[in-house]
LOPAKOL-697763 format. One record per atom (N, C-alpha, C, O): x, y, z. Coordinates in steps of 0.2 Angstrom, whole numbers, plus 2048, in hexadecimal, padded with zeros to 3 digits. Last residue first. Layout:
BEGIN
XYZ
...
***
This chain:
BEGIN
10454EAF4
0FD556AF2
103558AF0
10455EAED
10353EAF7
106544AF7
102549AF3
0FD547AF0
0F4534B01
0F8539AFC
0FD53BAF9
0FD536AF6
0FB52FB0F
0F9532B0B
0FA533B05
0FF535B02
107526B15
102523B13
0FC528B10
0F7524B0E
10F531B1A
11352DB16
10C52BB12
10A52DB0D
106534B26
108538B23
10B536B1C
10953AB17
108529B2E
10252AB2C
10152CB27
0FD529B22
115527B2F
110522B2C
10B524B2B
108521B26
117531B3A
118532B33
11752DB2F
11952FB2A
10D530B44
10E535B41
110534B39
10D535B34
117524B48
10F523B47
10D528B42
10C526B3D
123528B4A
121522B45
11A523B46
119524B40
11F532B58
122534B51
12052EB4D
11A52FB4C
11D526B60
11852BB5E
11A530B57
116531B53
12751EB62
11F51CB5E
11B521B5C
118520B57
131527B65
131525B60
129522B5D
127523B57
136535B6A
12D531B6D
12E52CB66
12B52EB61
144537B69
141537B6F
138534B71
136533B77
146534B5D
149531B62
14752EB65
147528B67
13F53CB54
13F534B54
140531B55
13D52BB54
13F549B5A
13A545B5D
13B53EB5A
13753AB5D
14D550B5F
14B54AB5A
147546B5E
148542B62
14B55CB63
14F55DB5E
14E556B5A
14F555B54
13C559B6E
14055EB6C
14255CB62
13F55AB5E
12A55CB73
130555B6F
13655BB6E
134561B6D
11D563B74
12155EB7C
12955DB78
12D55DB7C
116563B69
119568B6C
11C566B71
11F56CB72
11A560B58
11A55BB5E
11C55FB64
12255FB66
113561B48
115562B4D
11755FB53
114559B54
113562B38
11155CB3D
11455FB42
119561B40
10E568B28
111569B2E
10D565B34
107564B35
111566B18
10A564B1C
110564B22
116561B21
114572B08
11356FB0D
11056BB15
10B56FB17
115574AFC
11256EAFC
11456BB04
114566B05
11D581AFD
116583AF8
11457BAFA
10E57CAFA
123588B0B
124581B05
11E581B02
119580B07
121593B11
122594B0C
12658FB08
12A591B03
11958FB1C
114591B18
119594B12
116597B0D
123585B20
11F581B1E
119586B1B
115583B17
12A58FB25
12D58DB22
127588B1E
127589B18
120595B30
12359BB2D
127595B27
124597B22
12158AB3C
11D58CB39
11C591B30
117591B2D
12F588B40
12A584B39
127586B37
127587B30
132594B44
135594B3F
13258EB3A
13158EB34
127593B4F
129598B4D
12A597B43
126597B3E
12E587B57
127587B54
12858EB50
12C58CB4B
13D589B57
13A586B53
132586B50
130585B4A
149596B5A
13F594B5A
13B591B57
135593B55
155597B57
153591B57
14B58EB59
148588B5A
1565A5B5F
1595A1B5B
157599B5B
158596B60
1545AFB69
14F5B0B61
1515AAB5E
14E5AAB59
15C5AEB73
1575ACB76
1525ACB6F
14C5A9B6F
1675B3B6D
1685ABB6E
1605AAB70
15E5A5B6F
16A5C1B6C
1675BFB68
1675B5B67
1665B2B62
1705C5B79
1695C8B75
1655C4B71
15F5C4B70
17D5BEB79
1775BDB7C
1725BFB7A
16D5BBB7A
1835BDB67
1815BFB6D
17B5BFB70
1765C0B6E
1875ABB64
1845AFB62
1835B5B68
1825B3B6E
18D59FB67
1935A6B65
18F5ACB63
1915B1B62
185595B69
18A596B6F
18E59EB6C
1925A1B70
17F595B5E
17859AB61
17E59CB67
17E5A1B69
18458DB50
188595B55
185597B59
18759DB5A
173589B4C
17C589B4B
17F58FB4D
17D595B4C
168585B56
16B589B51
17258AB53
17558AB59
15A57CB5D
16257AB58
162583B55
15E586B53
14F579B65
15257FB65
158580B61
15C585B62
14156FB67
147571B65
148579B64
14557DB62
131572B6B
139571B70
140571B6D
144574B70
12B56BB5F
12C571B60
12F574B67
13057AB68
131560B56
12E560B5A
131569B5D
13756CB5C
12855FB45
12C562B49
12C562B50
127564B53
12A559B34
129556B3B
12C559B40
132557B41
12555DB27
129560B2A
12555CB2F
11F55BB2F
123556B15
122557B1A
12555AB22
12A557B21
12055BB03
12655DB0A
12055DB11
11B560B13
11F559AF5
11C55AAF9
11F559AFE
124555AFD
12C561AEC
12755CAEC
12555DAF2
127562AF6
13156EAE6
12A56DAE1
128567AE4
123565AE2
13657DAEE
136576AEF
132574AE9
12F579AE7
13758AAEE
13A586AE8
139580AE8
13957CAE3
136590AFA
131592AF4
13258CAEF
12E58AAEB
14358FAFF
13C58AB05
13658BAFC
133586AFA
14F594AFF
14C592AF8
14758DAFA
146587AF8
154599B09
15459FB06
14F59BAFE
14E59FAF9
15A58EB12
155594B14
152599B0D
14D59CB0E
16558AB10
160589B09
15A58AB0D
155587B0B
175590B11
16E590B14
16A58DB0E
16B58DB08
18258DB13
17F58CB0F
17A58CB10
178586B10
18C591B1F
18D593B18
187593B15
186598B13
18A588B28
18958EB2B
188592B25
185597B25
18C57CB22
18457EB25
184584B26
17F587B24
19A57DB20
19457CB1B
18E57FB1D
18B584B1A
19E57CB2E
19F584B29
198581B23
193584B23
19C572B31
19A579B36
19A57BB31
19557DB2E
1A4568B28
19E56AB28
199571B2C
194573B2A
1B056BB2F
1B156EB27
1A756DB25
1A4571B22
1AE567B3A
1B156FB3A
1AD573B33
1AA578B32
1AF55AB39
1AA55EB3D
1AA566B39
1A5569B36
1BA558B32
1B6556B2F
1AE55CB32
1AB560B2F
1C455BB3E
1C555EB39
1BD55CB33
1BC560B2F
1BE550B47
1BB557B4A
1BD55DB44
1BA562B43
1C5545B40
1BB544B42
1BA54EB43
1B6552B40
1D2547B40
1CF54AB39
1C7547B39
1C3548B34
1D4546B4D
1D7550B4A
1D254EB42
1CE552B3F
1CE538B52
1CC53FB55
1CE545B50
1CA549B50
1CF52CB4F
1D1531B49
1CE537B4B
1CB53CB47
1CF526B5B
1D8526B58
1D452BB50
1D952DB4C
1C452EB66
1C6527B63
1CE529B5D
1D152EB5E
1BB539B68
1C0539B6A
1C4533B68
1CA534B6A
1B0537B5D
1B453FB5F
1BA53DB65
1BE541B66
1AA52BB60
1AF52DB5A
1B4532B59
1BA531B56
1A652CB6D
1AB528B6A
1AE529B63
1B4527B61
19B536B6D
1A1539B6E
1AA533B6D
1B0534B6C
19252FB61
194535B5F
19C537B64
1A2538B61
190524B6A
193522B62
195529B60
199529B5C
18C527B76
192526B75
195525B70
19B525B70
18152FB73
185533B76
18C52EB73
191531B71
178523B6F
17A528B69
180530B6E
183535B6A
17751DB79
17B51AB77
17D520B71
183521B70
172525B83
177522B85
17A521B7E
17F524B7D
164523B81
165528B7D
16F528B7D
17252AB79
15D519B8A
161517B82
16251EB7E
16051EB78
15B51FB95
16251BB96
163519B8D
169518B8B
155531B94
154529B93
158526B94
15C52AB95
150541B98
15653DB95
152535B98
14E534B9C
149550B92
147549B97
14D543B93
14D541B8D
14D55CB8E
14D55BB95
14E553B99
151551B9E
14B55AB7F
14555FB84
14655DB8B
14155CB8F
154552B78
14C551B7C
149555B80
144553B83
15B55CB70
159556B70
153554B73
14E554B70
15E565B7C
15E566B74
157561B72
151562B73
163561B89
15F565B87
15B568B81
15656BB81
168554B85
163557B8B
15E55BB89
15855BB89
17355AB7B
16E555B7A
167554B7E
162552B7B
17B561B85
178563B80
17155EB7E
16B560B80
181557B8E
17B55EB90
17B55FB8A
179559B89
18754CB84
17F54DB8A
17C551B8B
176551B8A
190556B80
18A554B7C
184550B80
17E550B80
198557B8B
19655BB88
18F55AB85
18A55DB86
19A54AB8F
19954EB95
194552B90
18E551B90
1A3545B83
19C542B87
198547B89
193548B86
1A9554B79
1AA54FB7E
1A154BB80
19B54DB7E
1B455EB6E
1AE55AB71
1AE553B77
1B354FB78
1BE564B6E
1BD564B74
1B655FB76
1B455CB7B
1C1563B5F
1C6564B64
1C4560B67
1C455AB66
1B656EB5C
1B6567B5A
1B8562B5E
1B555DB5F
1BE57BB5F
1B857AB63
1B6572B62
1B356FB66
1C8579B53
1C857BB5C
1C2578B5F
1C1572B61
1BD579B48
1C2576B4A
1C4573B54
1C356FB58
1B8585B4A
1B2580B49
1B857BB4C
1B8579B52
1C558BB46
1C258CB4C
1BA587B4F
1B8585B54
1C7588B3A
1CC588B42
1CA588B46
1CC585B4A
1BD58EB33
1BD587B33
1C2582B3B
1C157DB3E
1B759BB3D
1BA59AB36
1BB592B38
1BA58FB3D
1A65A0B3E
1AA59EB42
1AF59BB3C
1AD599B37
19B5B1B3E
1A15ABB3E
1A55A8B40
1A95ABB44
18E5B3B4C
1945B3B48
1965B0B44
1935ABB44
17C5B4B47
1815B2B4B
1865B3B47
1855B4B41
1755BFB41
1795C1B44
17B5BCB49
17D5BEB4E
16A5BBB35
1685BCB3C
16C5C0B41
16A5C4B44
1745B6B2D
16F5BCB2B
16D5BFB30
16E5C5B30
1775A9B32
17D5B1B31
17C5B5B30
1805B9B31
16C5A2B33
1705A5B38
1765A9B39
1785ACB3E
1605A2B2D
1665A3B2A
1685A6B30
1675ABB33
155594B32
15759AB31
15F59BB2E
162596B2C
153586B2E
14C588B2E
14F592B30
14B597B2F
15E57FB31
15F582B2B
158585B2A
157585B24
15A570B36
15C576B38
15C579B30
15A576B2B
149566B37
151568B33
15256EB37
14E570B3B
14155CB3D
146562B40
14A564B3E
150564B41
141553B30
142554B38
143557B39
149559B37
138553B21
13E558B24
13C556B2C
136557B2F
13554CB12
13454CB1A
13A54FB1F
13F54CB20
13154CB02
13554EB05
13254EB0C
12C54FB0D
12C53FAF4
12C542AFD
134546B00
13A545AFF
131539AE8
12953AAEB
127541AF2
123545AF3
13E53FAE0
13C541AE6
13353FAE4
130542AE1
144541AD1
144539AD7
14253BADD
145538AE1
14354FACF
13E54CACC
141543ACD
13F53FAC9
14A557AD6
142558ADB
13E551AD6
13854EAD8
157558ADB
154553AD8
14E551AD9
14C54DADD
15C566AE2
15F563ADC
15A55EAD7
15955EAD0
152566AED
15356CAE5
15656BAE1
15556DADB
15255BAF3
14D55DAEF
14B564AE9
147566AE5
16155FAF9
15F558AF2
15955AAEE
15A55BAE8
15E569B01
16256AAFA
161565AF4
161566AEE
156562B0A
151568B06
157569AFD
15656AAF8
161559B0E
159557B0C
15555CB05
15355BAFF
166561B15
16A55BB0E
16655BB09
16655CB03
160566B1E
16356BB1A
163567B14
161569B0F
15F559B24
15755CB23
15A564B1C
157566B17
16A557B2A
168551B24
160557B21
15C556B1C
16855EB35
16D561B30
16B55BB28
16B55DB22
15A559B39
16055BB3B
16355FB34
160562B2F
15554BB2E
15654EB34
15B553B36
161552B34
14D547B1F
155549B21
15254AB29
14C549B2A
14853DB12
14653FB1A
14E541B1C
15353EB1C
141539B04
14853CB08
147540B0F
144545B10
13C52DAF8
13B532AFD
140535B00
145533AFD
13E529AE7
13E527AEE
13D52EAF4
13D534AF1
14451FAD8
13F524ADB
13D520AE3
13C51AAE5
151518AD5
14E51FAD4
149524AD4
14952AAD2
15B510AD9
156510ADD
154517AD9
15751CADB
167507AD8
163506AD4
15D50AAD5
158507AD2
17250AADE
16E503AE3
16B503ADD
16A4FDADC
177515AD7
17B50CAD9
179508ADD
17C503ADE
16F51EADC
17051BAD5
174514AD4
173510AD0
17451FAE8
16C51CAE8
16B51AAE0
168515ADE
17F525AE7
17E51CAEC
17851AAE8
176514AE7
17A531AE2
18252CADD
17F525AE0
17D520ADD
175536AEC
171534AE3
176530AE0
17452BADD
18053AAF4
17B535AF5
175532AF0
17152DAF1
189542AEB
18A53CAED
184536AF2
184530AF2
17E54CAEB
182549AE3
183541AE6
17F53CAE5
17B551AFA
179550AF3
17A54AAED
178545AEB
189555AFA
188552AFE
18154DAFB
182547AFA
18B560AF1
190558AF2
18C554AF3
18A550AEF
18056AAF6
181569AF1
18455FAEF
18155AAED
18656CB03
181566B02
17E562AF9
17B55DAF6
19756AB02
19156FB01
18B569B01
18C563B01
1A956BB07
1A2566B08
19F56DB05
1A1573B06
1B5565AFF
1B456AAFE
1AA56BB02
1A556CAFE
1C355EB09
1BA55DB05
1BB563B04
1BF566B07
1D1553B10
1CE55BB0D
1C755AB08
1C7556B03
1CF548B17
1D654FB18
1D3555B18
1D255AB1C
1BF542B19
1C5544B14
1CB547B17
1C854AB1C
1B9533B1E
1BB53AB22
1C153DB1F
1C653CB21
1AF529B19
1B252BB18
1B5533B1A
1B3538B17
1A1522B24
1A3523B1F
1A9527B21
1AA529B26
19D520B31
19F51BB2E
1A251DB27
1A751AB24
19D530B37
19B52BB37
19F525B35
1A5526B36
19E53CB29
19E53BB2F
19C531B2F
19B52EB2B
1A653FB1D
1A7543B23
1A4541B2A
1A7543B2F
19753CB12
1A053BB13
1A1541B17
19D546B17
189534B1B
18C539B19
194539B19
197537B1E
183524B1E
187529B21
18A52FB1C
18F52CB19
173521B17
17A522B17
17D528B1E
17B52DB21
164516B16
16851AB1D
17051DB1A
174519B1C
157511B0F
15D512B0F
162518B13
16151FB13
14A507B10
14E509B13
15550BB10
158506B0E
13A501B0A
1414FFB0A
146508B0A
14550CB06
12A501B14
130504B10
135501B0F
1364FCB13
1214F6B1B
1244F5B14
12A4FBB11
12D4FAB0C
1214F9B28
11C4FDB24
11B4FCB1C
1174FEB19
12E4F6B2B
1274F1B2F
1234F5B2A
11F4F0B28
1354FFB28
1364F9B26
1324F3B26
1324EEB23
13250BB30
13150AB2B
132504B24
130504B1F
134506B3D
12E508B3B
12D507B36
129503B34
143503B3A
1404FDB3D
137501B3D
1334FCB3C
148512B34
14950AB34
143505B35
13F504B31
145518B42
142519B3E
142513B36
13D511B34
14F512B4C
146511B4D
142511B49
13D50EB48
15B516B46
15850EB47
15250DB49
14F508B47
161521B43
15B51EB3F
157519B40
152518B3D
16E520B47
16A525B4B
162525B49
15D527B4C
17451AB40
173518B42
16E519B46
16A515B49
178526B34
174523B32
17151DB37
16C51AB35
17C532B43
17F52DB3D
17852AB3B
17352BB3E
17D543B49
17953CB47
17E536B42
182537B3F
182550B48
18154CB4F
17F545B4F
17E542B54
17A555B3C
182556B3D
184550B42
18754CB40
170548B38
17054DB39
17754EB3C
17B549B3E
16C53CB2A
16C53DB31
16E543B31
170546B2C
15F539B1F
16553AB1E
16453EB24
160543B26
15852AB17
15852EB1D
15E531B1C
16252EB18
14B526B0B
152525B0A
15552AB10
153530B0E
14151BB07
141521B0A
14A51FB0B
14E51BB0D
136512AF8
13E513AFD
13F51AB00
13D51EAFC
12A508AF8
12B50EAF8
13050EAFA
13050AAFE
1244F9AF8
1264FFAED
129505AEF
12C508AEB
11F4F4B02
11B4F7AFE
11E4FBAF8
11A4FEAF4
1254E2B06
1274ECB02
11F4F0B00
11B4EDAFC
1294DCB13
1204DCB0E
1244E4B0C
1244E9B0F
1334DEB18
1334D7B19
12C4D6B12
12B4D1B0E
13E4EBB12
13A4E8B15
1384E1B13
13A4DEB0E
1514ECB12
14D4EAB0F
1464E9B13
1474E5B18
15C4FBB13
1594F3B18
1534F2B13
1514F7B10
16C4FFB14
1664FEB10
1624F7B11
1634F1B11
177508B1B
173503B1B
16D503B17
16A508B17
188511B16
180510B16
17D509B17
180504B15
194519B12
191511B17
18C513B17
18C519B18
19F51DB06
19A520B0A
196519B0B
195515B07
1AD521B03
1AB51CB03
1A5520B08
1A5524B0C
1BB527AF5
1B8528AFD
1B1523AFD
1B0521AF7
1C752CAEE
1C5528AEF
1C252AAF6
1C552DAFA
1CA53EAE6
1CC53AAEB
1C8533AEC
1C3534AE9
1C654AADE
1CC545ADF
1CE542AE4
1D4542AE6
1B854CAE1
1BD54FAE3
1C354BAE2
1C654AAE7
1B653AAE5
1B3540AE3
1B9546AE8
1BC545AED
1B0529ADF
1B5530ADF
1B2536AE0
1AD538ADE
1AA51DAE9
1A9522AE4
1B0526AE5
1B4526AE9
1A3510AF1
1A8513AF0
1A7517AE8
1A3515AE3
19650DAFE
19850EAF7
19E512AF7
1A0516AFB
1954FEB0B
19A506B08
198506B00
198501AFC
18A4F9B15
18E4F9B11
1904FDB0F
18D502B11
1864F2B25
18A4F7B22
18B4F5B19
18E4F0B18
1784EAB2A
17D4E8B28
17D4F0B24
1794F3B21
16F4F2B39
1704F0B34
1774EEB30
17C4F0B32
1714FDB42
16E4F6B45
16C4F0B3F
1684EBB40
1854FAB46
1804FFB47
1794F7B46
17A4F1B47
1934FBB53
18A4F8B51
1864FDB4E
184502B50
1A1503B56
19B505B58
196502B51
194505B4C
1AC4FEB51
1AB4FEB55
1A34FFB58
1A14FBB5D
1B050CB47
1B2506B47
1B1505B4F
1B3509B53
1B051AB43
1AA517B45
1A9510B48
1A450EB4A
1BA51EB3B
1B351CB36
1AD519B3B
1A7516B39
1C251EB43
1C0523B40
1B9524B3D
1B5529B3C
1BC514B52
1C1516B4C
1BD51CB48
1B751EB49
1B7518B64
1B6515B5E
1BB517B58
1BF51CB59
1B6515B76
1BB51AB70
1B8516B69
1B6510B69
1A9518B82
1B0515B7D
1B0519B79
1AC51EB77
1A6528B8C
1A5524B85
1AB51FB84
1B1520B86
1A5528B9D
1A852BB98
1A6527B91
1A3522B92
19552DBA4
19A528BA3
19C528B9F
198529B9A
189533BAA
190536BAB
194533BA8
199535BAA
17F52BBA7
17F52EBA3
186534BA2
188537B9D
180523BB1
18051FBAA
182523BA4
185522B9F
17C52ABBB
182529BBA
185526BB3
18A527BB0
16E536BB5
17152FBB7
17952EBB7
17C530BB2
16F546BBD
170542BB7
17053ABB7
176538BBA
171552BC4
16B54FBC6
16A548BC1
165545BC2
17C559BC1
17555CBC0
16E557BC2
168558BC1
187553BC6
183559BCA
17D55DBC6
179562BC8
18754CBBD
185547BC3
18454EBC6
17E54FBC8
18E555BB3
188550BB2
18354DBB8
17D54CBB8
19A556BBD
19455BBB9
18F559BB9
18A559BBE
1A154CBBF
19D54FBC3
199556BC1
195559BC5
19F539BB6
1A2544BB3
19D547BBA
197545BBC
1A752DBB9
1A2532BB8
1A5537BB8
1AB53ABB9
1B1522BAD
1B2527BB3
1AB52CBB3
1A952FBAE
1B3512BAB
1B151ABA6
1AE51CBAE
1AB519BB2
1BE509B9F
1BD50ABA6
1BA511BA5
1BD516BA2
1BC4FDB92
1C0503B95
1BD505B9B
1B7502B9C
***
């Protein structure tokens, strides 16, 4: 299809590459590669059939250990591909799911979503591969998934490893607003290319964009606008609220497995910070701050930092993240 620059973008100084409209993809994501063979588990839940895609890669020399990723609101498990190939080459064996609601997997009418679910259903897959002791690396909103699994199922966890989780505050406590599910809705509506570049600019990498960062713009805005556009952005909507809903801010003391935190301290992520009042948008999302403060209250925690990296240093310094956390992985647990 034929793709139009955007003169915003080009008026900030941007590659044209990077003004250039997204192809269109299906609901499930149809059409966009990922870098592995997909499979689906099918399960019930909530009364309904629903299917969750996951990649599970196998290493070439195994070392015994399974790290199992779970990607962030803005993410698919494709968005893992470097991490993947680090840790495959290291002997890990890999497991990638796409989350029900996003991505490749299943995008209901109606969920009832909690990470709680969220949770269940991804122990369900991993029980179905067979796999019962293993690590859990979340990113992002995947890093909230993360801390809830390891309160449910502290006893199959070696490792917890948190990316840049969000959910390091209560942002309803703090005083951003609410936003009702319509409205998460509406604003979902409107996503676009344009949009999620500058965001991701500045979020995501701390300023410094790349030509393969391209691609995870178009897998994200090709979905959102692609032929299941009302029930991708209703999916959207019904997740905002969970996040915004269900802090596990409040249970950091409870952890019992050893918890790694990979932070790049340029990130500035907080949910609603656009609805929040200006006074209070400059306190939000302080990431060194809030690691810092989070890691003295996980009783088994070891904090990594990365002061230049923003919202996904996986992304954006990948040797240098992979090194860090190979390191890390190859100790101990304490």
């Amino acid at each position: 299809m034929s793709r139009r620059l955007s003169p915003t973008l080009l008026a900030l100084g941007l590659p044209a590459a990077m003004a250039a409209e997204s192809p269109l993809y299906g609901p499930e994501l149809e059409g966009f590669d990922y870098p592995h063979p997909v499979n689906h588990f099918a399960f019930e839940s909530q009364g309904q059939s629903l299917q969750m895609a996951y990649m599970d890669v196998q290493p070439a020399e195994p070392n015994g250990h399974t790290l199992v990723l779970l990607h962030g609101k803005n993410f698919c498990a494709a968005t893992w591909e470097g991490s993947i190939a680090a840790l495959t080459k290291a002997g890990y064996r890999v497991v990638a799911p796409d989350q029900i609601g996003f991505c490749k997997s299943s995008k209901p009418e109606h969920y009832q979503y909690s990470f709680q679910q969220l949770a269940a259903n991804t122990r369900a897959l991993l029980e179905s591969l067979g796999i019962q002791r293993y690590s859990v690396m979340g990113h992002s909103m995947g890093g909230m998934l993360a801390t809830r699994f390891a309160l449910l199922y502290p006893q199959q966890l070696e490792r917890l490893v948190l990316v840049n989780p969000i959910g390091l505050e209560d942002w309803k406590a703090v005083g951003v607003p609410y936003r009702t599910v319509d409205e998460w809705y509406a604003r979902e509506l409107k996503t676009s290319a344009e949009g999620i570049r500058t965001y991701q600019l500045g979020t995501y990498y701390a300023g410094q964009w790349r030509p393969e960062f391209d691609r995870w713009v178009e897998m994200q805005a090709g979905l959102f606008q692609g032929p299941g556009k009302p029930r991708v952005a209703w999916n959207s909507a019904l997740t905002y609220d969970m996040i915004y809903t269900q802090p596990v801010y409040y249970e950091f003391e409870q952890l019992k497995v050893p918890t790694l935190l990979l932070i790049g301290e340029k990130d500035n992520t907080a949910i609603g910070k656009d609805a929040a009042p200006p006074e209070l948008r400059p306190r939000l999302g302080d990431y060194p701050r809030l690691a810092r403060e989070a890691a003295k209250r996980m009783p088994r925690a070891t904090l990594q930092t990365f002061a230049e990296l923003g919202h996904s240093p996986q992304i954006q310094a990948p040797e240098r993240f992979h090194e860090a956390l190979l390191q890390q992985l190859a100790k101990p647990a304490e």
